[in-house]
TORKOL-4160 file (C-alpha; in steps of 0.2 Angstrom, whole numbers, padded with zeros to 4 digits, m for minus):
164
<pt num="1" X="m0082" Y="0032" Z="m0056"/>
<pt num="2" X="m0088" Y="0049" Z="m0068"/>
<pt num="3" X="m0079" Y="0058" Z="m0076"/>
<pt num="4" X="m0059" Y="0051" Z="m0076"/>
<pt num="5" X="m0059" Y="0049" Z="m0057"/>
<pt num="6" X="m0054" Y="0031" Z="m0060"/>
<pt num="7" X="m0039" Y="0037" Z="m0069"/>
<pt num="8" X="m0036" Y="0053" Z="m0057"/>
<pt num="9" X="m0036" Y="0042" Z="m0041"/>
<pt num="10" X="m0025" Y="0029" Z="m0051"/>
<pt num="11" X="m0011" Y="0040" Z="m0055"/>
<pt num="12" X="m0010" Y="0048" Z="m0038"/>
<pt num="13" X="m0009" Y="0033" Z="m0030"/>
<pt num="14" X="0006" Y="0024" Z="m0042"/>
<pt num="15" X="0016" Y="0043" Z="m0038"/>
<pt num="16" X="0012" Y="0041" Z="m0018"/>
<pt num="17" X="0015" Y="0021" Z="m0017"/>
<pt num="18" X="0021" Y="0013" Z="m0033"/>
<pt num="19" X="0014" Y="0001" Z="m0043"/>
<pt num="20" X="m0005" Y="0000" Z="m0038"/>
<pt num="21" X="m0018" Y="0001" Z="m0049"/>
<pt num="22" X="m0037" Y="0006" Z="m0048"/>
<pt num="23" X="m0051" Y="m0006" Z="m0055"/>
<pt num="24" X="m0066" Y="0003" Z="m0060"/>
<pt num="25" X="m0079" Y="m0003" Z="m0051"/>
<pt num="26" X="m0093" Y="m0001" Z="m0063"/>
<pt num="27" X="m0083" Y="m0009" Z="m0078"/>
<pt num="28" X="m0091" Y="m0027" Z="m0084"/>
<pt num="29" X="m0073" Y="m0032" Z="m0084"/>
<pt num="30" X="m0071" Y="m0029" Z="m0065"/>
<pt num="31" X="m0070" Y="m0046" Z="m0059"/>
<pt num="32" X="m0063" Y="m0053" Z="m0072"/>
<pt num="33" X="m0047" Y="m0040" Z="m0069"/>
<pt num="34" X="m0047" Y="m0043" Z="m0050"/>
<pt num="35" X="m0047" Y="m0063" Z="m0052"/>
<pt num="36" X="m0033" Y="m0061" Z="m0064"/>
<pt num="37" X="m0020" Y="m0049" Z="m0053"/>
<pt num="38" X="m0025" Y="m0061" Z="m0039"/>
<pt num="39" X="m0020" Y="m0075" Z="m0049"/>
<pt num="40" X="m0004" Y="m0062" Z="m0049"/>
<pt num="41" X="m0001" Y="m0063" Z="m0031"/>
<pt num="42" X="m0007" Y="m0044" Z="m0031"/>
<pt num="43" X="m0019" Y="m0038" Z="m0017"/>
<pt num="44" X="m0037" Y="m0033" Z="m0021"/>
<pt num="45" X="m0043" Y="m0020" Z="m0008"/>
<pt num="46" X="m0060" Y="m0012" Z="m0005"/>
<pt num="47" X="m0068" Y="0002" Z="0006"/>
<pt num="48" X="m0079" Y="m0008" Z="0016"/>
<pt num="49" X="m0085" Y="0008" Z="0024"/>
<pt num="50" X="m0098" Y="0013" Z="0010"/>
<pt num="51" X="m0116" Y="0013" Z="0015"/>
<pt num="52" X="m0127" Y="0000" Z="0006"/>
<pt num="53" X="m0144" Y="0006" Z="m0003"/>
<pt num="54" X="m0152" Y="m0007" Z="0001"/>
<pt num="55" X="m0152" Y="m0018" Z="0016"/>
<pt num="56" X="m0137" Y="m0031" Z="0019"/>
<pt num="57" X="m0127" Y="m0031" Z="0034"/>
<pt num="58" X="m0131" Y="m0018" Z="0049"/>
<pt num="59" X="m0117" Y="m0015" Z="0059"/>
<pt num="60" X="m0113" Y="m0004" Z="0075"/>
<pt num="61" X="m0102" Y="0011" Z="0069"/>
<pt num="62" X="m0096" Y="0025" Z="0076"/>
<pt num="63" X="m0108" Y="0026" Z="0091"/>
<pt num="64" X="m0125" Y="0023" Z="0076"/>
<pt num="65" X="m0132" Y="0009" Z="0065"/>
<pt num="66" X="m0124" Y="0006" Z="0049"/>
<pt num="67" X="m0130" Y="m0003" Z="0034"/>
<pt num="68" X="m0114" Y="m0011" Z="0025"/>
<pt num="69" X="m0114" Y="m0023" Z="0007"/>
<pt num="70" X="m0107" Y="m0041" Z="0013"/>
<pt num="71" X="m0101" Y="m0040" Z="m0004"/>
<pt num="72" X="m0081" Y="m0038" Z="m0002"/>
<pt num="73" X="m0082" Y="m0054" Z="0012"/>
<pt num="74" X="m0092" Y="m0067" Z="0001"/>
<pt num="75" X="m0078" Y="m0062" Z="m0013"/>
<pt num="76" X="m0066" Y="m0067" Z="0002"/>
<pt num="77" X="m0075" Y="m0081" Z="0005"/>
<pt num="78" X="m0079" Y="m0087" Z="m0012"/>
<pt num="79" X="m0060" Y="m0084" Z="m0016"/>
<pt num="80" X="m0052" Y="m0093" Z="0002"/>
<pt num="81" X="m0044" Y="m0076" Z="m0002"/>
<pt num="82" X="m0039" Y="m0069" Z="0016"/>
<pt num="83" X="m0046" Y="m0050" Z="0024"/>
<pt num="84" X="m0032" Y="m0041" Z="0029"/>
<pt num="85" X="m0040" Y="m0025" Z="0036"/>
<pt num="86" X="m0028" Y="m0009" Z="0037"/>
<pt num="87" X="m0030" Y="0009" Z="0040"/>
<pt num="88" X="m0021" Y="0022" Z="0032"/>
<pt num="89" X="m0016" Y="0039" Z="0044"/>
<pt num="90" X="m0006" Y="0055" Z="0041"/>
<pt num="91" X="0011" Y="0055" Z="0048"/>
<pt num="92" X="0023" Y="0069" Z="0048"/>
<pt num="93" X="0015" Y="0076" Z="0030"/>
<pt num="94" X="0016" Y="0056" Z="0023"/>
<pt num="95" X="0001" Y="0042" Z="0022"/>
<pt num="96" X="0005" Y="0027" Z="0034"/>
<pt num="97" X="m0003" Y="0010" Z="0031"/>
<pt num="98" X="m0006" Y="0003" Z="0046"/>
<pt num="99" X="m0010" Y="m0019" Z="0048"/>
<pt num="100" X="m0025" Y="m0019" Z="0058"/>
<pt num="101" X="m0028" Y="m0038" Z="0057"/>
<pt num="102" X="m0029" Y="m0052" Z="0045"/>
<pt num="103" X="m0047" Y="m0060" Z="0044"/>
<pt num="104" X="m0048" Y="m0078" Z="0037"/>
<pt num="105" X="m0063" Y="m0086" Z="0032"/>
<pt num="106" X="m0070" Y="m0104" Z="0039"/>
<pt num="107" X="m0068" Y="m0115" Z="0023"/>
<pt num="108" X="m0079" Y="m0128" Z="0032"/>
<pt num="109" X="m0094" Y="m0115" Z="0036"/>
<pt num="110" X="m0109" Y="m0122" Z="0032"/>
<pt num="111" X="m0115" Y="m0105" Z="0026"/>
<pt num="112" X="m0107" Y="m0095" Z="0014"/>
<pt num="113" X="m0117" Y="m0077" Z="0017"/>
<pt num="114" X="m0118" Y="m0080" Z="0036"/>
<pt num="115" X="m0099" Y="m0083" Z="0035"/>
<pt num="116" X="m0098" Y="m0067" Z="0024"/>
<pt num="117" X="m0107" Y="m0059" Z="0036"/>
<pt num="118" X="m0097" Y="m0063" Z="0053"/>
<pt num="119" X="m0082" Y="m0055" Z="0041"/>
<pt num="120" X="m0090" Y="m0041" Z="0037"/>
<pt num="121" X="m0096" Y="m0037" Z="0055"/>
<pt num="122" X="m0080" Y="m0040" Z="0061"/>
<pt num="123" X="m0070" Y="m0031" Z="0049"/>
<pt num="124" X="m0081" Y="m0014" Z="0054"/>
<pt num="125" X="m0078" Y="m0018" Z="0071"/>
<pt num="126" X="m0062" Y="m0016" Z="0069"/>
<pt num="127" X="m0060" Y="m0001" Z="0055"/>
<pt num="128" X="m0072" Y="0007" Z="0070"/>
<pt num="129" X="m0060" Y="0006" Z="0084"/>
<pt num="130" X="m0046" Y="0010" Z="0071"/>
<pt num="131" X="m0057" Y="0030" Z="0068"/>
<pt num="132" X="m0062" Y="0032" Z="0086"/>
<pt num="133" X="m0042" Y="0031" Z="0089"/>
<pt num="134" X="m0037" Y="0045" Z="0075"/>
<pt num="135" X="m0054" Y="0052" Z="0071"/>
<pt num="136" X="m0044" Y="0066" Z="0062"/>
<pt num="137" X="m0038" Y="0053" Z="0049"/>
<pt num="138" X="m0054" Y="0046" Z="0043"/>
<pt num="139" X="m0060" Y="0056" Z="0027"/>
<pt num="140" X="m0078" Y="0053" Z="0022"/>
<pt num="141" X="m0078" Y="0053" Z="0004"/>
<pt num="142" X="m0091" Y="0052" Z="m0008"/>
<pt num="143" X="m0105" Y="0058" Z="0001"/>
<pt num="144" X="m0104" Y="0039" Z="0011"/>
<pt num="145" X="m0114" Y="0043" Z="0027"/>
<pt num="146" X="m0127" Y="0059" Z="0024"/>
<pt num="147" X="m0142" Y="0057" Z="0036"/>
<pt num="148" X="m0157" Y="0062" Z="0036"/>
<pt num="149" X="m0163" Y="0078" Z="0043"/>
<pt num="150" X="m0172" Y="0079" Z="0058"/>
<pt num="151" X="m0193" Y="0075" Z="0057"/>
<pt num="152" X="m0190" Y="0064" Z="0042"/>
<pt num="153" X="m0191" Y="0045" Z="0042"/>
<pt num="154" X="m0175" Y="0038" Z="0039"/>
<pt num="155" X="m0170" Y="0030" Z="0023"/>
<pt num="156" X="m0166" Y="0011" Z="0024"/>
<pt num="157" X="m0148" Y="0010" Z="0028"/>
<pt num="158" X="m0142" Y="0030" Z="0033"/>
<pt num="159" X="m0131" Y="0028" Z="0049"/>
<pt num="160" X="m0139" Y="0037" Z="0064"/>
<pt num="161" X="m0129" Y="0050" Z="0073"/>
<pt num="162" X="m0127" Y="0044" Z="0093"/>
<pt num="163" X="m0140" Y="0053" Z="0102"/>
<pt num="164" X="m0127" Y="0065" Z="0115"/>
């Protein structure tokens, strides 16, 4: 993340929910640090809701095509680390987390990325019924999901809009 961001989003988050802590994600050191509080019994968590720039996973969200990175699944996979997929909503001026489900991956799957990819495919299956139940709650940060206008061809992985 530019500009401090990391550090920002890391401090708010120890003041809201205690000791946590945000791995930047462009750091070299990044899996190194993950693998080591892991090794911790910590919890490593992802936004799996982040378009991919190139193509990867398509999934059906929010009523369009979405092109997700399979990425946070083959580490789950790689790992035999579990998927614990949760939401977080607003409640009476406070964040709730909320368990959704806890995803495991096959350790006797012939095929790590098709394995990776059921994960993936589930997991946004779920997150998407999860924001069609609160839509309110879902906060699309970082530019995640701009389409295209109207008239131009599409770019490779922009969720479409359901046609109403």
């Amino acid at each position: 993340m530019k500009g401090g961001l990391c550090e920002k989003i890391d401090a708010w988050m120890k003041r809201q929910y205690g000791d946590i802590e945000v791995v930047d994600r462009g750091s070299t050191k990044a899996l190194a640090a993950i693998l080591e509080k892991l090794r911790e019994g910590r919890v490593f968590a992802i936004l799996p809701d982040l378009r991919s720039k190139t193509p990867d996973v398509e999934v059906d969200f929010l009523g369009g095509k979405a092109n997700v990175s399979h990425a946070g699944a083959m580490f789950a996979v790689k790992c035999g680390s579990p998927i614990v997929v949760s939401v977080m909503r607003r409640e009476g001026g406070r964040h709730v987390f909320d368990h959704v489900a806890t995803l495991r991956p096959d350790p006797a799957a012939p095929d790590a990325r098709a394995e990776a990819r059921r994960l993936t495919v589930e997991a946004m299956r779920l997150l998407d019924g999860k924001i069609r139940e609160r839509p309110g709650d879902w906060f699309w940060y970082n530019k995640r999901w701009i389409l295209d206008p109207p008239g131009r061809k599409p770019r490779a992985g922009a969720a479409r809009p359901p046609i109403s």
